[in-house]
C-alpha positions as CSV (number, residue, x, y, z in Angstrom):
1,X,-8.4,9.7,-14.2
2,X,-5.9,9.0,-11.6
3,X,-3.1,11.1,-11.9
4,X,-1.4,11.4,-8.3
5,X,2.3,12.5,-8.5
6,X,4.7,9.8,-8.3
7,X,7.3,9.5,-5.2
8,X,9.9,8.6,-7.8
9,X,12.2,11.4,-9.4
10,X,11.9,12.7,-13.2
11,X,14.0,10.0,-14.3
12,X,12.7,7.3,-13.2
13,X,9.3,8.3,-15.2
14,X,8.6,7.7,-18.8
15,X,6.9,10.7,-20.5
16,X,3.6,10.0,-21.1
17,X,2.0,13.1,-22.8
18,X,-2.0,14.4,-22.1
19,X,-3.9,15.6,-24.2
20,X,-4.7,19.7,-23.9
21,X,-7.9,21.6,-23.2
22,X,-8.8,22.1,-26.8
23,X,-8.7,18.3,-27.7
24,X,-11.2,17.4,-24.4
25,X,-13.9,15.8,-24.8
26,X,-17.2,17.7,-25.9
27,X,-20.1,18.0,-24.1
28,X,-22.6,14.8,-25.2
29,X,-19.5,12.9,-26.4
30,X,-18.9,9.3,-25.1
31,X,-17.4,9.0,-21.8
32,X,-14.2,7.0,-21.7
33,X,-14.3,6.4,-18.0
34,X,-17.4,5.3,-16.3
35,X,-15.7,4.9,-12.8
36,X,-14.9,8.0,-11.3
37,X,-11.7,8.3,-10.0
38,X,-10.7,4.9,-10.1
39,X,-8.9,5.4,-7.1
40,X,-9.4,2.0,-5.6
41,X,-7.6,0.7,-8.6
42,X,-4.9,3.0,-8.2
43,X,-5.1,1.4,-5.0
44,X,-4.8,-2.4,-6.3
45,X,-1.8,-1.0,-8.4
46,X,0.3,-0.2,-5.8
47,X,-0.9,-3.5,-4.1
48,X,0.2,-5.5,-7.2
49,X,3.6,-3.3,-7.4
50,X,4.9,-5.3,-4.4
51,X,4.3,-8.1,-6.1
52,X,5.8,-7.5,-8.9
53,X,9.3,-7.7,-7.4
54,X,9.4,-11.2,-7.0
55,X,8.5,-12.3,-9.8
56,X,10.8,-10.2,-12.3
57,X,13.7,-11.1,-9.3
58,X,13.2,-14.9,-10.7
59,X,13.2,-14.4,-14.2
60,X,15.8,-11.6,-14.6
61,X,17.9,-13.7,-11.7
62,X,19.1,-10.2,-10.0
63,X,17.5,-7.7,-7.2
64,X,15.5,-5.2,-8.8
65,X,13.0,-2.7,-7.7
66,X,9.0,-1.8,-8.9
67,X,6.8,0.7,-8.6
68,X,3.4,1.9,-10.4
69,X,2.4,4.8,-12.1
70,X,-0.3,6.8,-12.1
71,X,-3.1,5.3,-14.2
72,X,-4.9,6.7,-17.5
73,X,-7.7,6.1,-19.1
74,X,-7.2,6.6,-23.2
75,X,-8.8,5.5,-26.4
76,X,-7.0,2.6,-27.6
77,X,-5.6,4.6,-30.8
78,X,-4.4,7.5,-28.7
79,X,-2.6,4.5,-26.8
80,X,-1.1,3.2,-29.9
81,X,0.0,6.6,-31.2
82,X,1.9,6.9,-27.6
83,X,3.9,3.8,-27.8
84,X,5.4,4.9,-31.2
85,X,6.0,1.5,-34.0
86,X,8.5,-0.1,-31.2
87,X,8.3,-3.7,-31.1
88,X,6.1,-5.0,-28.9
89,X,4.8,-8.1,-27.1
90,X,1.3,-8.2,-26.7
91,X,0.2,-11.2,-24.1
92,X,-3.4,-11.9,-23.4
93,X,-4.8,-12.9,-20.4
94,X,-8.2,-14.2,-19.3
95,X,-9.9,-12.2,-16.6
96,X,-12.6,-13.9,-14.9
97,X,-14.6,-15.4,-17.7
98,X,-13.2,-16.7,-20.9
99,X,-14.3,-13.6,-22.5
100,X,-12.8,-11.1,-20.6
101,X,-9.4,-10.0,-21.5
102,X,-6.5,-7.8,-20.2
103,X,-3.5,-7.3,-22.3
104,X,-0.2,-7.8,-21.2
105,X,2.3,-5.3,-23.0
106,X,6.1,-5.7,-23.2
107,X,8.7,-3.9,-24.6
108,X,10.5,-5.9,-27.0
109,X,14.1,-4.4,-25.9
110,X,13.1,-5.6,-22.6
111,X,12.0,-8.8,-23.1
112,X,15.3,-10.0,-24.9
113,X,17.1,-8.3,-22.0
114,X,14.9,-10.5,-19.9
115,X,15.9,-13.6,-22.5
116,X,19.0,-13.4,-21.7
117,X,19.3,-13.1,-18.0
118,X,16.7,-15.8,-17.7
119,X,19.5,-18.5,-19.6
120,X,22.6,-16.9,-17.4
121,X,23.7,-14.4,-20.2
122,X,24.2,-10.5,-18.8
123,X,20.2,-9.5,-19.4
124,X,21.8,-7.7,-22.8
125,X,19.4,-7.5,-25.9
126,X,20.9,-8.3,-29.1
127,X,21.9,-5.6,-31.3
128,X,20.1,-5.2,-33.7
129,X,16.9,-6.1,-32.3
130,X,15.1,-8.8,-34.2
131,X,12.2,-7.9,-36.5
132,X,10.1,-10.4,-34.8
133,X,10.0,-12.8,-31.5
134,X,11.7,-16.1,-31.3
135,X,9.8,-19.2,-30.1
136,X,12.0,-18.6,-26.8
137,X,10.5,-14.9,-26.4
138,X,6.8,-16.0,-26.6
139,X,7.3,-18.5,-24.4
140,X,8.8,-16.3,-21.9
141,X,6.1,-14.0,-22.4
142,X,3.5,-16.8,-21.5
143,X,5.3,-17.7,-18.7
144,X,5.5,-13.9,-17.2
145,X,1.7,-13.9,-17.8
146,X,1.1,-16.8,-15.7
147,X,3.4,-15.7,-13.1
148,X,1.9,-12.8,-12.6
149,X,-1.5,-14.5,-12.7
150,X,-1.8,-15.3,-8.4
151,X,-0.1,-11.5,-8.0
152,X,-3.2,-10.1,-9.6
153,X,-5.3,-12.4,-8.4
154,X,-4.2,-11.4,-4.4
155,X,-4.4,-7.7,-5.5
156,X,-7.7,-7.9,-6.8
157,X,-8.8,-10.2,-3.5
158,X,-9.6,-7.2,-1.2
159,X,-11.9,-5.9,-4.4
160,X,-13.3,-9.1,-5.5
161,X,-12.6,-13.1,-6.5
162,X,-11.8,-13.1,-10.1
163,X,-8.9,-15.3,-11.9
164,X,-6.5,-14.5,-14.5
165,X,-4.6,-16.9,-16.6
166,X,-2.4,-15.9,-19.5
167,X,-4.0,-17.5,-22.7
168,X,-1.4,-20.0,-24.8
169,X,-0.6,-20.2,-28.4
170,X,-1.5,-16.2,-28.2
171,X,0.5,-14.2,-31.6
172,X,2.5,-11.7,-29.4
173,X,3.5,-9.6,-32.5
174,X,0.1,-9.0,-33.2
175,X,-1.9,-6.0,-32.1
176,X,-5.0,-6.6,-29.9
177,X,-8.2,-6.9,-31.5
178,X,-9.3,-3.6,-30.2
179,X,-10.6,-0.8,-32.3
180,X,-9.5,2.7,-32.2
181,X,-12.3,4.0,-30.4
182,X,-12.4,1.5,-27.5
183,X,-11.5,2.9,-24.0
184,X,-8.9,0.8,-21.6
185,X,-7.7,1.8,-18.6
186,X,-3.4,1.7,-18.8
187,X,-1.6,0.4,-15.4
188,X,1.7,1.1,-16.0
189,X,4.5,-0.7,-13.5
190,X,8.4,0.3,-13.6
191,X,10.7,-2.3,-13.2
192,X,14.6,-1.2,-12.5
193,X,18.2,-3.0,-11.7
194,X,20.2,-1.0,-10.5
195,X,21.7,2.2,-11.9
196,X,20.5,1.3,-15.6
197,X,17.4,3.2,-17.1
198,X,13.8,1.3,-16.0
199,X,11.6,-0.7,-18.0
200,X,7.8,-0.1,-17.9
201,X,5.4,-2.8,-18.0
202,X,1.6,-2.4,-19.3
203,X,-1.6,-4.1,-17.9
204,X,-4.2,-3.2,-20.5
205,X,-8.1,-3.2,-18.8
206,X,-11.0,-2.8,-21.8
207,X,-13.6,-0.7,-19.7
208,X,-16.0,-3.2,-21.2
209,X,-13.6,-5.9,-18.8
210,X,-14.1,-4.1,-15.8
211,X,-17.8,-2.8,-16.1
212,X,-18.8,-6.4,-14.2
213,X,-17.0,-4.6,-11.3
214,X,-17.9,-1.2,-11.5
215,X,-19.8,-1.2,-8.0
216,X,-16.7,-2.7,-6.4
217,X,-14.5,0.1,-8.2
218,X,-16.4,3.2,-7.0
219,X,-15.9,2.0,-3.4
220,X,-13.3,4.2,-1.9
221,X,-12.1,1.9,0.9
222,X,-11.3,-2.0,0.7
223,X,-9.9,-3.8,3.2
224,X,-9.7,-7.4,4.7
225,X,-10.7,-7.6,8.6
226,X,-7.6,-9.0,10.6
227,X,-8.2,-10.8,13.2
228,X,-5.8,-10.6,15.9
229,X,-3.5,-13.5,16.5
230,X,-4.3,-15.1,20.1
231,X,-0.7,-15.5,20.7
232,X,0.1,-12.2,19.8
233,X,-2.5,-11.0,21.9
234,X,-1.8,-12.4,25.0
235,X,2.4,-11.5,24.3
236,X,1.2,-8.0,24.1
237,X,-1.4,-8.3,26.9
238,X,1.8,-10.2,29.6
239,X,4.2,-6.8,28.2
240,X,1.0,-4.2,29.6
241,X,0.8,-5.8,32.5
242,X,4.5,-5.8,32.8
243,X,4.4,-1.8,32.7
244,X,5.0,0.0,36.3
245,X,3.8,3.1,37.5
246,X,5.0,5.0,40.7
247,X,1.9,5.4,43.7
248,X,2.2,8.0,46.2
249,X,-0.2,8.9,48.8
250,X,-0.4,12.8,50.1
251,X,-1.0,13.0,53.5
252,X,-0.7,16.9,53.5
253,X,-0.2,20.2,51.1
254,X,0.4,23.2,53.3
255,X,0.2,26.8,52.4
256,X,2.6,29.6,54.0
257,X,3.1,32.9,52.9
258,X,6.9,33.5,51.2
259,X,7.8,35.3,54.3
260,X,7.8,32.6,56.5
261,X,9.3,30.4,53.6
262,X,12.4,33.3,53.6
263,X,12.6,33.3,57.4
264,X,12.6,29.4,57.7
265,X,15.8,28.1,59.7
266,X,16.6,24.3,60.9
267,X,14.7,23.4,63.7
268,X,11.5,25.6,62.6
269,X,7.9,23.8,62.6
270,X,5.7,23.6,59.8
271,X,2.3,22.5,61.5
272,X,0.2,20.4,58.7
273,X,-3.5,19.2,59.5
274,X,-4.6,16.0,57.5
275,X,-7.6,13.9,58.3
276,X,-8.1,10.5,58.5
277,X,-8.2,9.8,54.6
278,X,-5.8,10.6,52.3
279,X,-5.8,10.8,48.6
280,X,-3.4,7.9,46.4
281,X,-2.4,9.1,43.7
282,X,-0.9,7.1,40.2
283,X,1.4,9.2,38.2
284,X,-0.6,12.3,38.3
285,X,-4.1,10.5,38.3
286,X,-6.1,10.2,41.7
287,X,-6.4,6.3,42.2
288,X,-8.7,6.9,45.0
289,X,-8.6,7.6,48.9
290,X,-7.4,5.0,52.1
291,X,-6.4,5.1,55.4
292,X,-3.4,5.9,56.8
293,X,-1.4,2.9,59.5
294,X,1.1,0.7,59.3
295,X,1.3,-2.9,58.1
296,X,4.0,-5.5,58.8
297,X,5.4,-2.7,60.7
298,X,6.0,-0.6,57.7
299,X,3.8,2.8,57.0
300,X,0.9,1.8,54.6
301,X,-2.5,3.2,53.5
302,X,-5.7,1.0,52.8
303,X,-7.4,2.2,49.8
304,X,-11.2,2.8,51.4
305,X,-12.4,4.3,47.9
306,X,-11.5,3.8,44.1
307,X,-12.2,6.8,41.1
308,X,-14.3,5.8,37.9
309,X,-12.1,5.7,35.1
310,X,-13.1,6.3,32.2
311,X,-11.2,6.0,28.4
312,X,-11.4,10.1,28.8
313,X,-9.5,9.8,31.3
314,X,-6.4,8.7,29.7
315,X,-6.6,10.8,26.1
């Protein structure tokens, strides 16, 4: 399991408790997650979490903020036992194949909230909460799903090409057809407006969904190759060139003792001795050596000999 500290303070996280040492997993028992760390998908979660913002901006109509949490890995019946008897909306969504599923999960406080902001009301729930969801609330649901179809689909790009689409005329208010043993991996994503307390939002993996794309999971690094924009290229290429650095030559570095230095008074001689080649210097790199004259009447040097430089040279 993932299970990297969050950036976000204590009350901004839902309690999510683990299990202790005594209830672990014996050795020769089944093991819930075949991936390793899963931290590529921890990875494609905070990918996805970007994404997010968008899409729950449009359908709450306001300016609100997401994140995700760390990951877990968990029996489906420890999951179950963690989200209490709340009502919840349970959305379906094809993942790659027609048999592959994820499981949206919403809860049902925050979904009327959502209701309600989506048809210009305040984004309250009605109290009490209804025992059930209205034909309004599971078509809502459906719609999130397929919103956040092309978010997944870009997060899982740099992994690999697979498609989701939330699946229509889906029973939200019934439980998945998972049994109590199965494994998923829980992505949990907080969505928050505001001051007011956040709402978490649950992507549901079956292990058996993901196995297709174990490989690509226990890579630790995924990543697109850019290619670099011509344009910007040459804008950046025009701005080197642009940059100046001072040249000096040094035609002579005399050496007295500091008693001549203390006795020195105007008019005193300082004989120097130079040959016919002097060093050119750039900033405090040698450039190379020339020739001391004069061009256009003006003191000059003619560069005779140019150093090797090499990418050492300027680390």
């Amino acid at each position: 399991m993932v299970n990297a500290p969050s950036e976000l303070g204590s009350i901004e996280r839902r309690e999510r408790p683990r299990a202790s040492a005594e209830h672990a997993p014996a050795l020769g028992s089944a093991n819930l997650n075949p991936f390793g760390d899963l931290v590529t998908l921890q990875h494609l979660c905070a990918r996805l979490a970007k994404s997010l913002k968008p899409v729950f901006d449009g359908v709450s109509r306001a300016d609100v903020r997401s994140w995700a949490e760390p990951l877990s890995v968990q029996r489906w019946a420890d999951y179950r036992a963690e989200r209490g008897h709340s009502l919840t909306a349970w959305q379906p969504l094809t993942m790659g194949n027609a048999r592959a599923r994820v499981q949206l999960a919403l809860d049902g406080n925050y979904l009327f909230e959502l209701l309600d902001a989506f048809f210009g009301g305040d984004g309250e729930a009605p109290n009490p909460l209804p025992a059930e969801f209205t034909p309004a609330a599971e078509a809502l649901t459906l719609r999130l799903a397929n919103l956040l179809a092309a978010p997944l689909e870009a997060a899982w790009e740099p992994l690999t090409r697979v498609g989701f689409r939330g699946i229509e005329g889906a029973n939200i208010g019934a439980l998945p057809e998972f049994s109590g043993d199965d494994p998923i991996v829980v992505t949990r994503f907080g969505i928050a407006l505001g001051e007011r307390k956040p709402a978490f939002i649950d992507i549901l993996y079956p292990v058996a969904a993901l196995k297709p794309h174990a490989a690509a999971l226990m890579v630790k690094v995924h990543g697109l190759s850019a290619e670099v924009e011509p344009e910007w290229r040459s804008g950046l290429t025009r701005a080197v060139m642009g940059v100046k650095f001072p040249i000096r030559s040094v035609l002579a570095e005399p050496v007295v003792p500091l008693g001549m230095l203390l006795d020195l008074k105007q008019g005193d001689v300082i004989p120097i001795d130079f040959g016919p080649e002097v060093p050119v210097m750039v900033a405090s790199r040698r450039l190379g050596t020339g020739l001391v004259g004069t061009a256009n009447g003006r003191a000059a040097v003619r560069l005779t000999q140019l150093e090797e430089l090499s990418e050492e040279d300027f680390r």
